[in-house]
N, CA, C and O atoms as CSV, one atom per row, in Angstrom:
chain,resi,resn,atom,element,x,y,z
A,1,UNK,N,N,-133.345,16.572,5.296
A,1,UNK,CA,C,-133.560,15.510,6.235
A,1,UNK,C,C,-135.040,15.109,6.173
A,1,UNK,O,O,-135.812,16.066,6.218
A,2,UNK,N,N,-135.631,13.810,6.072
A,2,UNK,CA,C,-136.607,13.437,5.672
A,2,UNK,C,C,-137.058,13.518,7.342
A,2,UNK,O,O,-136.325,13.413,8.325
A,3,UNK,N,N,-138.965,13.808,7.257
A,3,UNK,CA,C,-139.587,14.337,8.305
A,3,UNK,C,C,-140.275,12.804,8.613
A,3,UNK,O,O,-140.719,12.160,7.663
A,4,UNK,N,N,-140.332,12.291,9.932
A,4,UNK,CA,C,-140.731,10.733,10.491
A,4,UNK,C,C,-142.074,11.427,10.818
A,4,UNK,O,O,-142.195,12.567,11.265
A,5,UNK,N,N,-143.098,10.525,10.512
A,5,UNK,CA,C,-144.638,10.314,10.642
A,5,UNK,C,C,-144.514,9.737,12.231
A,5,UNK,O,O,-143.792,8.836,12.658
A,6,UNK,N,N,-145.487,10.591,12.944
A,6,UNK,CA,C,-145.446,9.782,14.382
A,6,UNK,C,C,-146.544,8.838,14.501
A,6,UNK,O,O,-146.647,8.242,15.573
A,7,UNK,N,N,-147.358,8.611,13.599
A,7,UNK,CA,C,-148.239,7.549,13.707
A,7,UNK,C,C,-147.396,6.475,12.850
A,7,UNK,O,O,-147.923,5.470,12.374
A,8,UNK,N,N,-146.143,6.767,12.715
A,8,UNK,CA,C,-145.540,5.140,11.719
A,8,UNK,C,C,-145.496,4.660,13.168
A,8,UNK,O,O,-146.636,4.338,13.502
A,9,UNK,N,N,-144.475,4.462,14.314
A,9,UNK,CA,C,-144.596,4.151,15.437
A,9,UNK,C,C,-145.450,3.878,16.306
A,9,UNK,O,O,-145.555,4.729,17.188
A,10,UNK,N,N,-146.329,2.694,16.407
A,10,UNK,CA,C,-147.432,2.320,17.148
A,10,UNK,C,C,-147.086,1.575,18.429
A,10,UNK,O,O,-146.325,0.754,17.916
A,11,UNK,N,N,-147.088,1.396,19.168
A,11,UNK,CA,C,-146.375,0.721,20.209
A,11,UNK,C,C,-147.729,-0.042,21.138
A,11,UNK,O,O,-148.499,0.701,21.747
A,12,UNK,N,N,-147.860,-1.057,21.163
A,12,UNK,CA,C,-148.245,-2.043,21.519
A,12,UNK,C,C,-148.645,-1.881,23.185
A,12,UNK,O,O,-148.003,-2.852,23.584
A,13,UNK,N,N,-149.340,-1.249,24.560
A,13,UNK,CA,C,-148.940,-1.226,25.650
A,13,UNK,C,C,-149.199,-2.452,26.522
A,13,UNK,O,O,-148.908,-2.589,27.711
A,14,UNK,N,N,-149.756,-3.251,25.766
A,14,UNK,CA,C,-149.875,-4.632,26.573
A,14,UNK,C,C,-148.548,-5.008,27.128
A,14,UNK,O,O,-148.054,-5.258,28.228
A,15,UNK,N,N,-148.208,-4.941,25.939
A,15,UNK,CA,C,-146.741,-5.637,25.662
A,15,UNK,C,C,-145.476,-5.186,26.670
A,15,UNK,O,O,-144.592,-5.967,27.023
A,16,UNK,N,N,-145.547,-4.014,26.999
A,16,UNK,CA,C,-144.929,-3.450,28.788
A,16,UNK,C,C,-145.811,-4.006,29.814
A,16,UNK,O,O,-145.289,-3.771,30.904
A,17,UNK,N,N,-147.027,-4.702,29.971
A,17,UNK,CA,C,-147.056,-4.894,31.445
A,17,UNK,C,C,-146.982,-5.870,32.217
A,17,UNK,O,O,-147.830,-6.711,31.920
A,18,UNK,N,N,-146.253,-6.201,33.224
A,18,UNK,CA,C,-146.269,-7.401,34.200
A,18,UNK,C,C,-147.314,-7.311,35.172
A,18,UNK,O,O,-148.044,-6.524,35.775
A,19,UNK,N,N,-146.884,-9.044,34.951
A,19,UNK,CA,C,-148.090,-9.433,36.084
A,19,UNK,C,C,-147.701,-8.781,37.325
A,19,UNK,O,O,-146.743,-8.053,37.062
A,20,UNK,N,N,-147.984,-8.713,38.470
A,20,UNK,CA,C,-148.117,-8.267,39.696
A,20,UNK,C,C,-147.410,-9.744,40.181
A,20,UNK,O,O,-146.278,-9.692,40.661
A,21,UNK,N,N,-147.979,-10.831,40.069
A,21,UNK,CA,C,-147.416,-12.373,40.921
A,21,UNK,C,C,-145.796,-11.914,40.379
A,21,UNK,O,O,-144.992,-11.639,41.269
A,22,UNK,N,N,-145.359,-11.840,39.006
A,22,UNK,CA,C,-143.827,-11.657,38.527
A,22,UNK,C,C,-142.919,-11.018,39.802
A,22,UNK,O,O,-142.025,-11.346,40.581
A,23,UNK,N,N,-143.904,-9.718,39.411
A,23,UNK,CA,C,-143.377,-9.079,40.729
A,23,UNK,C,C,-142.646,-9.090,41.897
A,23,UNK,O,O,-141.505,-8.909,42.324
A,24,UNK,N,N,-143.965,-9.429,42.301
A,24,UNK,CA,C,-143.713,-10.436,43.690
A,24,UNK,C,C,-142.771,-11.371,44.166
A,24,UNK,O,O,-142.160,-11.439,45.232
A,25,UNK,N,N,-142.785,-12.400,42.692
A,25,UNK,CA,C,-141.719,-13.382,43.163
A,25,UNK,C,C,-140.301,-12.929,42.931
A,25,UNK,O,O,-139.456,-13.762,43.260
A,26,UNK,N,N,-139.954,-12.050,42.548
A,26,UNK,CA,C,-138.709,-11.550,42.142
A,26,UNK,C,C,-137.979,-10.985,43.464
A,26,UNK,O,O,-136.859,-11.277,43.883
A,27,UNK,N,N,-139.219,-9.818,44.169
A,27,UNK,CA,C,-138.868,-9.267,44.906
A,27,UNK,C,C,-138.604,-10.142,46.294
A,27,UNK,O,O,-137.624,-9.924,47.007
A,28,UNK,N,N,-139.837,-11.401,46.661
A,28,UNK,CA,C,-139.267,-12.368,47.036
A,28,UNK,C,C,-137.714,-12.888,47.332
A,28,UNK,O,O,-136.926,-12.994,48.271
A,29,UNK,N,N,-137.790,-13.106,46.090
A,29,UNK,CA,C,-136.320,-14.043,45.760
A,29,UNK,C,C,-134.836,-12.838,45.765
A,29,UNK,O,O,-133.655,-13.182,45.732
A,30,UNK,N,N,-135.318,-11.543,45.811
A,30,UNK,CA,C,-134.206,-10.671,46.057
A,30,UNK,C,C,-134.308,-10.447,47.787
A,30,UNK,O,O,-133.348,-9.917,48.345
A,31,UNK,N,N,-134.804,-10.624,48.121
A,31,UNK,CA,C,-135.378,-10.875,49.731
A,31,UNK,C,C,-134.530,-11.814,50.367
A,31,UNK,O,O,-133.662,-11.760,51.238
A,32,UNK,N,N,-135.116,-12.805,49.572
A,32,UNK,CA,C,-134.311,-14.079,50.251
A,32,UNK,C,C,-133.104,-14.242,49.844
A,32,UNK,O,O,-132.541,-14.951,50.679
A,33,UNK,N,N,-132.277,-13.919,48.862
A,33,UNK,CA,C,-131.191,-13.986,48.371
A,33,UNK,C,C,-130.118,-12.666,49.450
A,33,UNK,O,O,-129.022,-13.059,49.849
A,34,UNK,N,N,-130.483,-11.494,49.737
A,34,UNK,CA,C,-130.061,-10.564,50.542
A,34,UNK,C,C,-129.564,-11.476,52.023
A,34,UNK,O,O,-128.412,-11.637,52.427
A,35,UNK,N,N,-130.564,-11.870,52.502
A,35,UNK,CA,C,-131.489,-12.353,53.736
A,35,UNK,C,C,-130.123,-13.723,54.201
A,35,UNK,O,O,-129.576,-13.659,55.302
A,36,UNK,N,N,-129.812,-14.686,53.332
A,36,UNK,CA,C,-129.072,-15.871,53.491
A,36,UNK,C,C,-127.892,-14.997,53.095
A,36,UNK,O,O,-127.146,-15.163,54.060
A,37,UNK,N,N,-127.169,-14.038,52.137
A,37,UNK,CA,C,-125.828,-13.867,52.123
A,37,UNK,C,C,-125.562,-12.844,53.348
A,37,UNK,O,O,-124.398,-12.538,53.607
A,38,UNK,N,N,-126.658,-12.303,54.120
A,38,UNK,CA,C,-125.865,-11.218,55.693
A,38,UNK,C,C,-126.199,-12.737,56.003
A,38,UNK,O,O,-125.751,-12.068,55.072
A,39,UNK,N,N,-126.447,-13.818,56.248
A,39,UNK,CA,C,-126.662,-14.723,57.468
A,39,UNK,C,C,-125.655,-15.255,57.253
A,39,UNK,O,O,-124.870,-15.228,58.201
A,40,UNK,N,N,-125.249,-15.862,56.175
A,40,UNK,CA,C,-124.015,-16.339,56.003
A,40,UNK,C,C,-122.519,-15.760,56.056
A,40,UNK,O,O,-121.543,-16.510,56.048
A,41,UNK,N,N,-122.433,-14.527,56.104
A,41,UNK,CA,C,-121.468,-13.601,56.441
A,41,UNK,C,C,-121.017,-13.386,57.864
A,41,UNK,O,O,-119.874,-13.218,58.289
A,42,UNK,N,N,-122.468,-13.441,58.676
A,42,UNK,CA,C,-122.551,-13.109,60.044
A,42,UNK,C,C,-121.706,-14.658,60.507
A,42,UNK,O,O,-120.884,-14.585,61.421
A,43,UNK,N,N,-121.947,-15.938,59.869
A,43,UNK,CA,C,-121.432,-16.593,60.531
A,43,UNK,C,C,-119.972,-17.200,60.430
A,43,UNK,O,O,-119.303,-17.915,61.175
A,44,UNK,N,N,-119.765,-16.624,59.215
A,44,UNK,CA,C,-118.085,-17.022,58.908
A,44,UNK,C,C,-117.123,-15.913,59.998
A,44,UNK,O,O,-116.054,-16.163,60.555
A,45,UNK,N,N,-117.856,-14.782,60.038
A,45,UNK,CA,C,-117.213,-13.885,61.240
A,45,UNK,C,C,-117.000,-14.718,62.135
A,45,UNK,O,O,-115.811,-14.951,62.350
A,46,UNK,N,N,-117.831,-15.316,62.811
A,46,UNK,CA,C,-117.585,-15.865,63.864
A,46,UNK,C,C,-117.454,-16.849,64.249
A,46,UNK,O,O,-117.169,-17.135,65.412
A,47,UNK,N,N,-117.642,-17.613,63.317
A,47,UNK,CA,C,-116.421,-19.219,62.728
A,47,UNK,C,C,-115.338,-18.803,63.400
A,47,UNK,O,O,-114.844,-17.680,63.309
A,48,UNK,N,N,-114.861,-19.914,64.245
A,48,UNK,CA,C,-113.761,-20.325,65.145
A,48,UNK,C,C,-112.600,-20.498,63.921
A,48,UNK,O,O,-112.962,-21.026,62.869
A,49,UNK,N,N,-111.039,-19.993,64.095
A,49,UNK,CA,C,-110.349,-20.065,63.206
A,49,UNK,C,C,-110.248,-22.078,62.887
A,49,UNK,O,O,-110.187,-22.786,63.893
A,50,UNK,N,N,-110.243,-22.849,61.290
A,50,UNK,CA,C,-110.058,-23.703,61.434
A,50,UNK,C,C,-108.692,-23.906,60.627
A,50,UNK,O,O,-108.577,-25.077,60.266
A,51,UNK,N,N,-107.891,-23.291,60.341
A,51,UNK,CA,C,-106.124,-23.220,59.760
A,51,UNK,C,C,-105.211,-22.814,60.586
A,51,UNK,O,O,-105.449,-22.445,61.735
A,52,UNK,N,N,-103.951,-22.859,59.991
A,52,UNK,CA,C,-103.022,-22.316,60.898
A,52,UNK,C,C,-102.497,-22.878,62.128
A,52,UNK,O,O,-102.982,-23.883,62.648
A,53,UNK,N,N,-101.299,-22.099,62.697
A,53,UNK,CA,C,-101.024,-22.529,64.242
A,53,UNK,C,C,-101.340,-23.080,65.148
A,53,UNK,O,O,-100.961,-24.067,65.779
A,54,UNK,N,N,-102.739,-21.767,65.248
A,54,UNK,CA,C,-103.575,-21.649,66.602
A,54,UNK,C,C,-104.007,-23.457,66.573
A,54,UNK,O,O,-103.995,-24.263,67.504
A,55,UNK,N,N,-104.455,-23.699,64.759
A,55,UNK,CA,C,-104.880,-24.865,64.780
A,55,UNK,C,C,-104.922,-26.265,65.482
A,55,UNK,O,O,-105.751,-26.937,66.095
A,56,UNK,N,N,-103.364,-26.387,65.011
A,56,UNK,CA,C,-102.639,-27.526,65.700
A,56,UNK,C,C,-102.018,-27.723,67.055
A,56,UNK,O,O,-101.093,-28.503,67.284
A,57,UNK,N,N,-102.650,-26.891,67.993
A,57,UNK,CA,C,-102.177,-26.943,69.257
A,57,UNK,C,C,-103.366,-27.819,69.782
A,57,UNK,O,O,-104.542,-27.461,69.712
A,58,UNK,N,N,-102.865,-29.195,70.403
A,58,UNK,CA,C,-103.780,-30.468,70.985
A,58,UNK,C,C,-103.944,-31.268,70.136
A,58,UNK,O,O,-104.634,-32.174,70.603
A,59,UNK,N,N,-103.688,-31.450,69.114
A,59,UNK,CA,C,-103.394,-32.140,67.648
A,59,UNK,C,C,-102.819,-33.217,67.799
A,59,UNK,O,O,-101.873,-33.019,68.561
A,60,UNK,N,N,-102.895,-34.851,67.317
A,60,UNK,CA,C,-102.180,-35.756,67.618
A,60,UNK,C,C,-101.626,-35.988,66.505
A,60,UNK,O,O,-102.217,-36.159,65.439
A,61,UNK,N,N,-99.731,-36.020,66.800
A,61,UNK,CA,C,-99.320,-36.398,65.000
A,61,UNK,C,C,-98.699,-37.817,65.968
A,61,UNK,O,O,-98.752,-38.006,67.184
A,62,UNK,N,N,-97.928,-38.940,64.511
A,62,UNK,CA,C,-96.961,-39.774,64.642
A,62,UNK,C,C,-95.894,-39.697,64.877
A,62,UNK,O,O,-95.860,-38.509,65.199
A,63,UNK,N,N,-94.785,-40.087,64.998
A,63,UNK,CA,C,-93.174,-39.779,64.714
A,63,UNK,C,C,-93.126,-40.500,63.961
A,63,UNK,O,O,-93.736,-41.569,63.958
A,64,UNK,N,N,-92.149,-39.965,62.869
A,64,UNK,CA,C,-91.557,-40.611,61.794
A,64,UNK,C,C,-90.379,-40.637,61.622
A,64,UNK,O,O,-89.844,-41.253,60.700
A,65,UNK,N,N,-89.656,-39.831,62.663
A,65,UNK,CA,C,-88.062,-39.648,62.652
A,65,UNK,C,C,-87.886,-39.705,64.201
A,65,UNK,O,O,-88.731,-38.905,64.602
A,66,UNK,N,N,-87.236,-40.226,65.300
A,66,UNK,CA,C,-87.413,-40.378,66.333
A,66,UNK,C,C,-86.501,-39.164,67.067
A,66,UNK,O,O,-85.441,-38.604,66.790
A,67,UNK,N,N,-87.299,-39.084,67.945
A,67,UNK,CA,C,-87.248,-37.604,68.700
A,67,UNK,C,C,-86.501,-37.595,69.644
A,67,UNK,O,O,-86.925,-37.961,70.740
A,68,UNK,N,N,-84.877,-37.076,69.443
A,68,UNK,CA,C,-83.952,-37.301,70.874
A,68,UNK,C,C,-83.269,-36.200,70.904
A,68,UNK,O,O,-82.071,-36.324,70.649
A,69,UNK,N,N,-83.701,-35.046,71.163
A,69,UNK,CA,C,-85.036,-34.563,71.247
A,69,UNK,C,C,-85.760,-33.563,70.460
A,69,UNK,O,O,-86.689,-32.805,70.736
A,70,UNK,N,N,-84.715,-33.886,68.852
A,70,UNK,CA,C,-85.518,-33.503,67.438
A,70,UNK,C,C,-85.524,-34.716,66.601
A,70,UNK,O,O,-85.083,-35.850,66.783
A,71,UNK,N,N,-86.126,-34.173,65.670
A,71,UNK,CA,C,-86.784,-35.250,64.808
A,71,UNK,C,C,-88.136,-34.585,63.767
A,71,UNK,O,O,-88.112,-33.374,63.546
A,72,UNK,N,N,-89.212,-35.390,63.199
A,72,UNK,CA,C,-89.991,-35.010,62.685
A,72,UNK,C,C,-91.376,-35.855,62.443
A,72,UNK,O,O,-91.296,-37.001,62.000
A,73,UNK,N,N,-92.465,-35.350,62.701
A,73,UNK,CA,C,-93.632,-35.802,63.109
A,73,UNK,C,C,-94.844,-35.812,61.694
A,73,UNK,O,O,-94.969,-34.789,61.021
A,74,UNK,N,N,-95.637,-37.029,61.389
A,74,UNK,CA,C,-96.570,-36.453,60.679
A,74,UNK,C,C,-97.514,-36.068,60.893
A,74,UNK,O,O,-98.065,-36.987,61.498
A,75,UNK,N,N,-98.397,-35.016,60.801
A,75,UNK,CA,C,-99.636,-34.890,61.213
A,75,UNK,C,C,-100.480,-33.922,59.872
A,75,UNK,O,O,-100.000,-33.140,59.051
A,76,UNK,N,N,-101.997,-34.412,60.109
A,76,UNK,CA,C,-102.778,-33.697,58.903
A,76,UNK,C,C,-102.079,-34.252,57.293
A,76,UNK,O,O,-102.680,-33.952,56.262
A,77,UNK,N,N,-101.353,-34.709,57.262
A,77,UNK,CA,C,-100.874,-34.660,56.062
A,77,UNK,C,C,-99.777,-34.447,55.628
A,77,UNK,O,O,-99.423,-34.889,54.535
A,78,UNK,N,N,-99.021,-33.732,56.388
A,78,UNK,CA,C,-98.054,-33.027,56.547
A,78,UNK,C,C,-96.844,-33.091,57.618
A,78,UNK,O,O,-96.906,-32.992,58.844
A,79,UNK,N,N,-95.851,-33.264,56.875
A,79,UNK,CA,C,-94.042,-34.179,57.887
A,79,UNK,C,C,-93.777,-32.341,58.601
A,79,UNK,O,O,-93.765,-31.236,58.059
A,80,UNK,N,N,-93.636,-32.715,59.740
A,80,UNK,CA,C,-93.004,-31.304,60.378
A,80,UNK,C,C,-91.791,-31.124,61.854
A,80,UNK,O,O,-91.890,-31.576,62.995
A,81,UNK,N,N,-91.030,-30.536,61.409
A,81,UNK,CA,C,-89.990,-30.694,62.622
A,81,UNK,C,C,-90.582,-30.934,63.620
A,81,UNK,O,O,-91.724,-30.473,63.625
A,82,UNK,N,N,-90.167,-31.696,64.853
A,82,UNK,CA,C,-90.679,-31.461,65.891
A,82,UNK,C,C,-89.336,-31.652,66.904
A,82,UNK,O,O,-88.236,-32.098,66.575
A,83,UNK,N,N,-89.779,-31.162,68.282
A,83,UNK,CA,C,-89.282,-31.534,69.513
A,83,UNK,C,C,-89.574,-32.258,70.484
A,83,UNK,O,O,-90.803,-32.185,70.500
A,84,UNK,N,N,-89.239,-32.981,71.397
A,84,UNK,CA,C,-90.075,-33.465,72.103
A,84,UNK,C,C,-89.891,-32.556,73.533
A,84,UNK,O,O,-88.819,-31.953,73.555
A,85,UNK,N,N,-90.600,-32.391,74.518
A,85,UNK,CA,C,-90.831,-31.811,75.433
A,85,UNK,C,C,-90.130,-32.381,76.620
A,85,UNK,O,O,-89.912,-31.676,77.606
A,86,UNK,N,N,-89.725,-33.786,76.554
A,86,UNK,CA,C,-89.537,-34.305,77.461
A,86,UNK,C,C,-88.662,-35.646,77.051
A,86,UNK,O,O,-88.736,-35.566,75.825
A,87,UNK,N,N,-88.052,-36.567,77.262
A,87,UNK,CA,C,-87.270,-37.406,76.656
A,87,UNK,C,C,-86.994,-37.959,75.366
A,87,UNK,O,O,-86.859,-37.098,74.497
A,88,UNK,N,N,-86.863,-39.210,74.967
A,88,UNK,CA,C,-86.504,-39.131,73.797
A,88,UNK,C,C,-88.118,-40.388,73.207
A,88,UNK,O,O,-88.644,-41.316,73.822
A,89,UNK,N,N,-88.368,-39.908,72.063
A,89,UNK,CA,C,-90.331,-40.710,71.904
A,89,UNK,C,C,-89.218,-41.604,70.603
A,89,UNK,O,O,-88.172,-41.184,70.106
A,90,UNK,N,N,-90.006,-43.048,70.326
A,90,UNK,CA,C,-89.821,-44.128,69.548
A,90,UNK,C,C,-90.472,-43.451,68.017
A,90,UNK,O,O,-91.381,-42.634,67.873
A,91,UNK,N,N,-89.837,-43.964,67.249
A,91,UNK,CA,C,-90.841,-43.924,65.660
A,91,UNK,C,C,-92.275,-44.786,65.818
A,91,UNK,O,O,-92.403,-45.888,66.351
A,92,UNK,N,N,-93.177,-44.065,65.280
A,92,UNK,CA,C,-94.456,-44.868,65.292
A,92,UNK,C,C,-95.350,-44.261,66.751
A,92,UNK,O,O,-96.554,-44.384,66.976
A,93,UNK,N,N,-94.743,-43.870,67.243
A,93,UNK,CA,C,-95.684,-43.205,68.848
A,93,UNK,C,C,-96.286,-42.188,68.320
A,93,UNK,O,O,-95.860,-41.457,67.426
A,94,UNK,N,N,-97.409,-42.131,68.944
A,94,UNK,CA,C,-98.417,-40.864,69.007
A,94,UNK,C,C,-98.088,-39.502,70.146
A,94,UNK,O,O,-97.871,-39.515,71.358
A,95,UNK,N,N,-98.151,-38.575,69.330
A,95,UNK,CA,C,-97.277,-37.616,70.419
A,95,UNK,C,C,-98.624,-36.339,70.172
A,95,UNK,O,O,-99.444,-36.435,69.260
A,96,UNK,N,N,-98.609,-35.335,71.064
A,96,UNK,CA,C,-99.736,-34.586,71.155
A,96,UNK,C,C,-99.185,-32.832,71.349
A,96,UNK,O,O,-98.713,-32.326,72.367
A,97,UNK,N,N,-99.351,-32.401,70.467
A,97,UNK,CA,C,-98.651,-30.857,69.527
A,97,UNK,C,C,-99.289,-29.946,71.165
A,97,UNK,O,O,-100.463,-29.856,71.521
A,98,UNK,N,N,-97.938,-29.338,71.945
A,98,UNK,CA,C,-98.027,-28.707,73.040
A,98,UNK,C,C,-98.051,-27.279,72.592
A,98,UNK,O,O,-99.005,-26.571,72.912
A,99,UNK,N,N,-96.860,-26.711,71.724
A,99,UNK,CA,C,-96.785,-25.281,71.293
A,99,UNK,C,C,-96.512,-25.591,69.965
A,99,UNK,O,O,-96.565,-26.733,69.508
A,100,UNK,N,N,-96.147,-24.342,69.187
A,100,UNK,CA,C,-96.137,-24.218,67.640
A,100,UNK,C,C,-95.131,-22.705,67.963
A,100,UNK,O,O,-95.389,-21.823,68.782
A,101,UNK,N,N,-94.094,-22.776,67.136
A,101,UNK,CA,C,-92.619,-21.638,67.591
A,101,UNK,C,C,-92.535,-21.862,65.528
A,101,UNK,O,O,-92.393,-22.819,64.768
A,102,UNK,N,N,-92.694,-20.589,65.397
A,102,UNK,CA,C,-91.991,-20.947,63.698
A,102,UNK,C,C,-92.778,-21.955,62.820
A,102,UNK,O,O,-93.978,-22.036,62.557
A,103,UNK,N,N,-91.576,-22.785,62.411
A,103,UNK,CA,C,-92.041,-24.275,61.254
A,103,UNK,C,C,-91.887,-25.562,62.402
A,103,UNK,O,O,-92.194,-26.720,62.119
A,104,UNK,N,N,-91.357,-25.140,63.745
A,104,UNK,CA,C,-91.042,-26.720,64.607
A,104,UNK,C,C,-92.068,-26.500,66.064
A,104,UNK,O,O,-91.939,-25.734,67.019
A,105,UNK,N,N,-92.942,-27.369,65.792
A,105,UNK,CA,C,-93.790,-28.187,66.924
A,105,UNK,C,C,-93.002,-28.497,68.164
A,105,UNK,O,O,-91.806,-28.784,68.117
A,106,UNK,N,N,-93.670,-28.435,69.229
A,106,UNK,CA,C,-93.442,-29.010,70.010
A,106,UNK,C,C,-94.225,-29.787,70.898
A,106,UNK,O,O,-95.342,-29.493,71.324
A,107,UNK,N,N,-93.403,-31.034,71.204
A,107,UNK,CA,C,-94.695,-32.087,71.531
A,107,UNK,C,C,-94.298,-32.986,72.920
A,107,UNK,O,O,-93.131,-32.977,73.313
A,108,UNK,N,N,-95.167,-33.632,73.518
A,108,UNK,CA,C,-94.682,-34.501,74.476
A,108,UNK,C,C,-95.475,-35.863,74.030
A,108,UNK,O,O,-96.333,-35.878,73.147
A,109,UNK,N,N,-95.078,-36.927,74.732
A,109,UNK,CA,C,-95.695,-38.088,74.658
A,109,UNK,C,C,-97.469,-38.315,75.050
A,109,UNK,O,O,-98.111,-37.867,75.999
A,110,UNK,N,N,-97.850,-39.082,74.041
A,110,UNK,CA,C,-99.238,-39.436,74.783
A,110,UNK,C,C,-99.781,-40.246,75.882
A,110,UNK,O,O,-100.987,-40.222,76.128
């Protein structure tokens, strides 16, 4: 096995050192990067739910199928059984989402 000269290997030590400012700004920017993702965490916790059920309760949909006293309502985007709460509502009326039971709304007149 051939024997390695330790002066073939010269190593340069400039060439390892950082500036101090490098430093700095790194540690900075790992600072601030830490710093905004707990702040931003902290506040999706406590972000009010905006999907779902709970959602659409006080919600104003249309009728699109007239309600005597089922039928089906659009709201958000989206056609969904509904009931009406109270007599029978016209196609085209604005009706206002009272409870949420399952996939069928329930609604009364506005």
């Amino acid at each position: 096995m051939p024997q390695i000269d330790p002066g073939q290997f010269q190593i340069d030590q400039d060439w390892f050192r950082l500036d101090p400012w490098v430093i700095a700004v790194v540690a900075i920017c790992v600072v601030a990067f830490v710093a905004i993702t707990i702040i931003w965490g902290i506040r999706a916790h406590r972000r009010r739910i905006s999907a779902g059920r709970e959602e659409l309760v006080g919600r104003t949909a249309v009728v699109t199928e007239a309600l005597n006293p089922r039928g089906t309502v659009f709201v958000e985007g989206e056609r969904w059984a509904a009931e009406a709460e109270e007599g029978r509502v016209k196609v085209g009326d604005e009706v206002t989402i009272t409870r949420v039971e399952s996939l069928k709304l329930y609604v009364s007149k506005k």
